[in-house]
N, C-alpha and C positions, 0 to 999 in steps of 0.2 A: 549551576549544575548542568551538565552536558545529557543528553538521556540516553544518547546512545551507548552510555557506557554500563550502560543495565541489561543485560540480556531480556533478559525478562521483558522490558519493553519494546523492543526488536520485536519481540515473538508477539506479543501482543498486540503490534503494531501491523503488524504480518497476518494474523489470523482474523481481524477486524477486516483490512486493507480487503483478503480477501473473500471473505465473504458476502462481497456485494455482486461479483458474477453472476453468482444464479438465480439473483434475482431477476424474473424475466428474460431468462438467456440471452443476453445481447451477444452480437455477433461480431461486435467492432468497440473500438472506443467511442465511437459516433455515436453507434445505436440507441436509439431510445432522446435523440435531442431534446432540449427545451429551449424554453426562448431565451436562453443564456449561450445555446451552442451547445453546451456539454453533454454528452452521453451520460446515460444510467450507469455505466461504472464510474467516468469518471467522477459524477456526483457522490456515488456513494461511498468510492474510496477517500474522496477529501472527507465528507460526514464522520467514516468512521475511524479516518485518521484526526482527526479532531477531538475527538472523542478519546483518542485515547491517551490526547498531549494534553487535556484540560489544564491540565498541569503549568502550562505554558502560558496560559490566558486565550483568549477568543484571535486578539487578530494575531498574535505570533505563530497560535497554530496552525491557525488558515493558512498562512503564510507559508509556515514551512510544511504543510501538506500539497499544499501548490508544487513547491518546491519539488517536493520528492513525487509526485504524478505528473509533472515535468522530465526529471532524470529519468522516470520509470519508461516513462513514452519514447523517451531521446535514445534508450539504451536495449529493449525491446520490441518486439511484435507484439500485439494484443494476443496472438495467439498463445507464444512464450508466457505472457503474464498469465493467460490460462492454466499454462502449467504448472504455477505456483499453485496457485489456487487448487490444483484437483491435488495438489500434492500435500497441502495442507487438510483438506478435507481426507482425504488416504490416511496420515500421518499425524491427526490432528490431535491425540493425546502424549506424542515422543516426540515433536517438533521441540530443537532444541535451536540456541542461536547461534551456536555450530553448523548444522545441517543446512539451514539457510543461508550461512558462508557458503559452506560447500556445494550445495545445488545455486544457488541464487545469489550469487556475490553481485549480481548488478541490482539486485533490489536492496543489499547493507550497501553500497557502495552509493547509492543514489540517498538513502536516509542519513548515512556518514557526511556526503558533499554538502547537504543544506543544512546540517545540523551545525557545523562547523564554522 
């Protein structure tokens, strides 16, 4: 089973992903490091991209949440990624996975590449 072929998980993927910005406003993908290197979003975006692949088992989804906050990093600015995130919070009960084609094709377009 491919997941990306469920919208529904895009979007849930999306609204988890970004909900870790505001925690403690980080200002970078750095910010917030641990003794791992990772920033406060980075960590909480793999958490809560995990979380939402359970589906997939523990290390595939690590795996492919790595994946995808790899592309996300390689194809945006942390500021950009901000703009999903304020735009899901904005839009967070019409977010469809349409609209995050249309505003945000590098974030399906980075969960498509590693999903594949």
């Amino acid at each position: 089973m491919r997941w990306f072929r469920y919208p529904s998980v895009l979007f849930l993927l999306a609204v988890l992903a970004t909900a870790c910005v505001a925690s403690g406003e980080p200002v970078s993908w750095e910010d917030q490091a641990d003794d791992s290197g990772r920033g406060l979003v980075e960590r909480e975006f793999i958490d809560a991209c995990v979380e939402a692949n359970e589906d997939l088992g523990a290390v595939k989804a690590k795996s492919f949440c790595g994946c995808v906050l790899d592309g996300v990093q390689d194809a945006v600015t942390f500021e950009e990624f901000k703009e999903l995130d304020d735009f899901i919070d904005k839009h967070r009960d019409e977010v469809t996975s349409g609209m995050l084609t249309e505003h945000f094709g590098w974030f399906v377009e980075a969960t498509e590449a590693c999903a594949g």
